[in-house]
Backbone as a printed PyTorch tensor [residue, N CA C, xyz], in Angstrom:
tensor([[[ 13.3440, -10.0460,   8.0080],
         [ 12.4940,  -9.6170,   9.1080],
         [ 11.1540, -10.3350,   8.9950]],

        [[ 10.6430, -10.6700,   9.9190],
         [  9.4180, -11.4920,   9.8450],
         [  8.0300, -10.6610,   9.8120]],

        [[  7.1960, -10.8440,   9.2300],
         [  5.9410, -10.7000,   8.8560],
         [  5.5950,  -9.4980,  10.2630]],

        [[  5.3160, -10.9240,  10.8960],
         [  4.6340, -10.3510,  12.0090],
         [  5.9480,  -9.1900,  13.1880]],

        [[  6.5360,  -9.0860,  12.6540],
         [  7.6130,  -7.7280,  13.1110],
         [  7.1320,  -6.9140,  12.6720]],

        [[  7.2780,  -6.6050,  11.3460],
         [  6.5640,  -5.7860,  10.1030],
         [  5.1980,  -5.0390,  10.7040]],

        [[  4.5180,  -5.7710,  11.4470],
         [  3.3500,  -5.1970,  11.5820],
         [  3.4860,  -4.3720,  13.0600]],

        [[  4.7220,  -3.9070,  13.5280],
         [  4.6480,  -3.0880,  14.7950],
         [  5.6420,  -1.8260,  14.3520]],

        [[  5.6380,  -1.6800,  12.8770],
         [  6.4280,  -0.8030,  12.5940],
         [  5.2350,   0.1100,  11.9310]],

        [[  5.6830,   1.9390,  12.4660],
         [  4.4250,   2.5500,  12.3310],
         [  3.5360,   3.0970,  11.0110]],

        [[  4.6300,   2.2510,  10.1340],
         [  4.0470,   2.5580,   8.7030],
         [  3.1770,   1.5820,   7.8560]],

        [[  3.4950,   0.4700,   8.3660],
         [  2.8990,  -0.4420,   7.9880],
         [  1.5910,  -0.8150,   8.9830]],

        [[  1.6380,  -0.1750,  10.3420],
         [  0.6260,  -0.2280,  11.1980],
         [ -0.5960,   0.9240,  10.2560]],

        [[ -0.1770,   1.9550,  10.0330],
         [ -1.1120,   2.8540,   9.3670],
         [ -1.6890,   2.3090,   8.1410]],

        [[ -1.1120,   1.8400,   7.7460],
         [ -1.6550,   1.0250,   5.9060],
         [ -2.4400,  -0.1880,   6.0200]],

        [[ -2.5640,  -0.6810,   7.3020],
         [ -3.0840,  -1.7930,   7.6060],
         [ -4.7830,  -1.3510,   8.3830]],

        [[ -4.2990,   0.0360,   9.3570],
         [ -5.9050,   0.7950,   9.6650],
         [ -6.1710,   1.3400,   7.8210]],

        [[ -5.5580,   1.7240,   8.0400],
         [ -6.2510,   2.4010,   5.9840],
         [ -7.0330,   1.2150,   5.7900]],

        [[ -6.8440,  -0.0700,   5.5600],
         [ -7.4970,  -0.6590,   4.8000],
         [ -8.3840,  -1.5910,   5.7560]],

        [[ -8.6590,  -1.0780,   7.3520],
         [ -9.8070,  -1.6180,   7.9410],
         [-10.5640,  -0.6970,   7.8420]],

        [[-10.3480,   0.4400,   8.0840],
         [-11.4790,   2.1540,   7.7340],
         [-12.1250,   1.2470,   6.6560]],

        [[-11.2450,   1.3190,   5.2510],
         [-11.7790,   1.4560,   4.2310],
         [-13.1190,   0.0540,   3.7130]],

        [[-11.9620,  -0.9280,   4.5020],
         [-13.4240,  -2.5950,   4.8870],
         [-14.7110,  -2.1970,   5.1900]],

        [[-14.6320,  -1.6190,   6.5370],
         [-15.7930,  -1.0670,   6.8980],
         [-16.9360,  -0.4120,   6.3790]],

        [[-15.5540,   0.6510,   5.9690],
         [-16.9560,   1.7170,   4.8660],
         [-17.6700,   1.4070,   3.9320]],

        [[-16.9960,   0.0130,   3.5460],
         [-17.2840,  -0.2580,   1.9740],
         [-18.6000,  -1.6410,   1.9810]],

        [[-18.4030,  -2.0170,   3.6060],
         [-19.6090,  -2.6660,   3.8180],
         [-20.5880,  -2.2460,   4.2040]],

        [[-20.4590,  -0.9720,   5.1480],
         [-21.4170,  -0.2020,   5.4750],
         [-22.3260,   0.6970,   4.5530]],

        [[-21.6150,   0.4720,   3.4030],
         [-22.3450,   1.6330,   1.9230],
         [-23.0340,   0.2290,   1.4340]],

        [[-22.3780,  -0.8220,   1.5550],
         [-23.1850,  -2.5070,   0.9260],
         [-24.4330,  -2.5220,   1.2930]],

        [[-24.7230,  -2.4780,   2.7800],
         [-25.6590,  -2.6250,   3.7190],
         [-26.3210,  -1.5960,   3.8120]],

        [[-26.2180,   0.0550,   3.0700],
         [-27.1800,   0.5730,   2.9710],
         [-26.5490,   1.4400,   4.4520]],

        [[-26.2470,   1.6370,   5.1370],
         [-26.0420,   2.3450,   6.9110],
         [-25.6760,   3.8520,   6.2570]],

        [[-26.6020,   4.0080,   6.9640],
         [-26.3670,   6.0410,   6.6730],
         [-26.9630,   6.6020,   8.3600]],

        [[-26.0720,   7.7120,   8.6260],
         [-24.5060,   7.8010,   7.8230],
         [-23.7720,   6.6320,   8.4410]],

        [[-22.6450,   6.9510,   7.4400],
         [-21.5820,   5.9280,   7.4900],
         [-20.6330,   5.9050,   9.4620]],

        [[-20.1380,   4.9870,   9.7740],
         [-19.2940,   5.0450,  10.8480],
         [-18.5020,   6.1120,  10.4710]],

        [[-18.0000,   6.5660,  11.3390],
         [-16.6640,   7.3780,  11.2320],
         [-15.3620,   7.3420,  12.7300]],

        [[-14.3870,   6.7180,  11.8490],
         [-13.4670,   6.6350,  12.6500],
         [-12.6340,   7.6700,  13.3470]],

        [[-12.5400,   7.3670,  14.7240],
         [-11.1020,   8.3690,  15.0910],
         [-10.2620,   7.7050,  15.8150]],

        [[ -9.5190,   8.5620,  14.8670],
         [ -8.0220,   7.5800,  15.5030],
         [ -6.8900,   8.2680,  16.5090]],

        [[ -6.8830,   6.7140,  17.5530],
         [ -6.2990,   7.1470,  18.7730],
         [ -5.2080,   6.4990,  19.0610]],

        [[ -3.8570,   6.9500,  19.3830],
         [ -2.4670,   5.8090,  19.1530],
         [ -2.4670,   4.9180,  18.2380]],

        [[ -2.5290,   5.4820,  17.0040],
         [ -2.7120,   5.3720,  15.4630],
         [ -3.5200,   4.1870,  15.2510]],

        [[ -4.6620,   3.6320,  16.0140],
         [ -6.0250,   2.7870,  15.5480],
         [ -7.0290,   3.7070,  15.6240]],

        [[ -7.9340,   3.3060,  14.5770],
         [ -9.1890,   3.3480,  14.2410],
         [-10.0000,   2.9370,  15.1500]],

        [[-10.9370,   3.9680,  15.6970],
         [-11.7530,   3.0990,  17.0010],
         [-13.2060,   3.7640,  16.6400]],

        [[-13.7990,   3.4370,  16.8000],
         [-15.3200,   3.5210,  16.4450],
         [-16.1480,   3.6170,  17.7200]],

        [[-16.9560,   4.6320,  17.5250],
         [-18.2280,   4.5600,  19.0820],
         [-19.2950,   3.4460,  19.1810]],

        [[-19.8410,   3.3290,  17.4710],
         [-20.2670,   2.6250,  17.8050],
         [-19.7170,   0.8290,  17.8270]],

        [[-19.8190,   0.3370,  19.2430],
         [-19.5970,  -1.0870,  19.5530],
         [-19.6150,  -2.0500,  18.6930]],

        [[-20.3590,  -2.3290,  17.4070],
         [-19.9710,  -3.0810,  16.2690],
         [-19.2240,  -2.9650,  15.4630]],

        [[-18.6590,  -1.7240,  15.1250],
         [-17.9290,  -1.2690,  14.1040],
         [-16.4630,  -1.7540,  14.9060]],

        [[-16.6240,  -1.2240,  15.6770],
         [-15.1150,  -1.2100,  16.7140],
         [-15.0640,  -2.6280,  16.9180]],

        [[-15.5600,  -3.5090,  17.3350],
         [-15.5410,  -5.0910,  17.5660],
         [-15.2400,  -5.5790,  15.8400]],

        [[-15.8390,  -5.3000,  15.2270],
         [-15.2630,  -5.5400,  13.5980],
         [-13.8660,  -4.6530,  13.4940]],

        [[-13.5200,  -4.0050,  13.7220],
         [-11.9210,  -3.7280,  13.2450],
         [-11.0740,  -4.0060,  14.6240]],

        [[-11.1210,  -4.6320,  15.3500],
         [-10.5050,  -5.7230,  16.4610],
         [-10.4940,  -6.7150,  15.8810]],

        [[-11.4560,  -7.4350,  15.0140],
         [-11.3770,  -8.5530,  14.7290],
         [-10.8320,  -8.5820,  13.0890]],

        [[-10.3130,  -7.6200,  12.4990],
         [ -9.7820,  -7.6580,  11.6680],
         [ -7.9550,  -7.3700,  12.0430]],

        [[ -7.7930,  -6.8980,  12.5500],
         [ -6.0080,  -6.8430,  13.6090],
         [ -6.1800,  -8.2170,  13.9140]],

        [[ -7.0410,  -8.7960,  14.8480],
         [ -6.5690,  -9.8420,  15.1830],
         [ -6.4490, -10.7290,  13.7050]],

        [[ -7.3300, -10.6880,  12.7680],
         [ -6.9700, -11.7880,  11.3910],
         [ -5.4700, -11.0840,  10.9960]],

        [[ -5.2330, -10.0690,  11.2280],
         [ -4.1710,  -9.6680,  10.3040],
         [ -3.3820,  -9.5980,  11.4910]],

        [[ -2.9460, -10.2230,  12.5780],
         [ -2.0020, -10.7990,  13.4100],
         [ -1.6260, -12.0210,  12.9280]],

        [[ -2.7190, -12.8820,  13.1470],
         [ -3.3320, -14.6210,  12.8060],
         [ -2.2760, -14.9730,  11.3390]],

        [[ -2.7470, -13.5310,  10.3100],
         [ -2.0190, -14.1050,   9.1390],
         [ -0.5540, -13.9680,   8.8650]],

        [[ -0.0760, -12.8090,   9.9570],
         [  1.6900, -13.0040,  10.0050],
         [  1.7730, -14.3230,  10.8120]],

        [[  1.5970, -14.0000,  11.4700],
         [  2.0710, -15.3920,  12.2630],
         [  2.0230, -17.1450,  11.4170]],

        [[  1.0330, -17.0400,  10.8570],
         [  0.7620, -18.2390,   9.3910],
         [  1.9530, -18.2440,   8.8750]],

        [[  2.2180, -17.1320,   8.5720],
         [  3.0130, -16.9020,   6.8580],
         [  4.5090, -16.8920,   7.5400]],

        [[  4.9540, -16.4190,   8.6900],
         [  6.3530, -16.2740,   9.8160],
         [  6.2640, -17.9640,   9.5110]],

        [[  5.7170, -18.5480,  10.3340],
         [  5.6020, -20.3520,  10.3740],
         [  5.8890, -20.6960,   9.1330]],

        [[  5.5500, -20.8920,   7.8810],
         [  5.4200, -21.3250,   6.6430],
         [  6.8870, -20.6350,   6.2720]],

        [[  7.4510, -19.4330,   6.3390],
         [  8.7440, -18.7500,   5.8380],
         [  9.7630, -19.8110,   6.7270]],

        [[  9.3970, -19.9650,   7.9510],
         [ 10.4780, -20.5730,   8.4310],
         [ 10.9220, -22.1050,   8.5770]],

        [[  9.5860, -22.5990,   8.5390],
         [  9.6870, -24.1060,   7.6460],
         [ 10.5410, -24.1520,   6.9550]],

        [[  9.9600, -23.2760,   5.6170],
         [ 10.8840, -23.3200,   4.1280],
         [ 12.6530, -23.4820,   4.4130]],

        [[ 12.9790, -22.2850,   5.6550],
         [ 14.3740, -22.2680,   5.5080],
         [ 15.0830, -23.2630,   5.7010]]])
């Protein structure tokens, strides 16, 4: 099954917001931001009010689209 399949299945969709929440938070405690964003999640994404936070975990789905699709290409070369 290819990478980027993988990522529309709803378990691996959840483990993938787990670890944009957790990006976020962990830059937002870097940078000092109090309080922290807080996500709620709606048709199992993480969406944020405020407009930067939410434009940063869009643009982390889209890298973690970008990188199945890499790694699908490169698997299927190989074969």
């Amino acid at each position: 099954m290819k990478i980027s399949d993988q990522l529309q299945t709803l378990q691996l969709q959840k483990k993938v917001e787990d670890k944009i929440v957790a990006y976020i938070t962990t830059e937002c405690q870097k940078a000092n931001i109090n309080p922290l964003p807080l996500p709620k999640f709606r048709e199992g994404l993480a969406t944020y009010d405020e407009p930067k936070f939410a434009k940063m975990a869009n643009r982390l789905r889209k890298g973690a689209v970008l990188l199945a699709q890499v790694l699908d290409e490169r698997e299927s070369t190989n074969d």
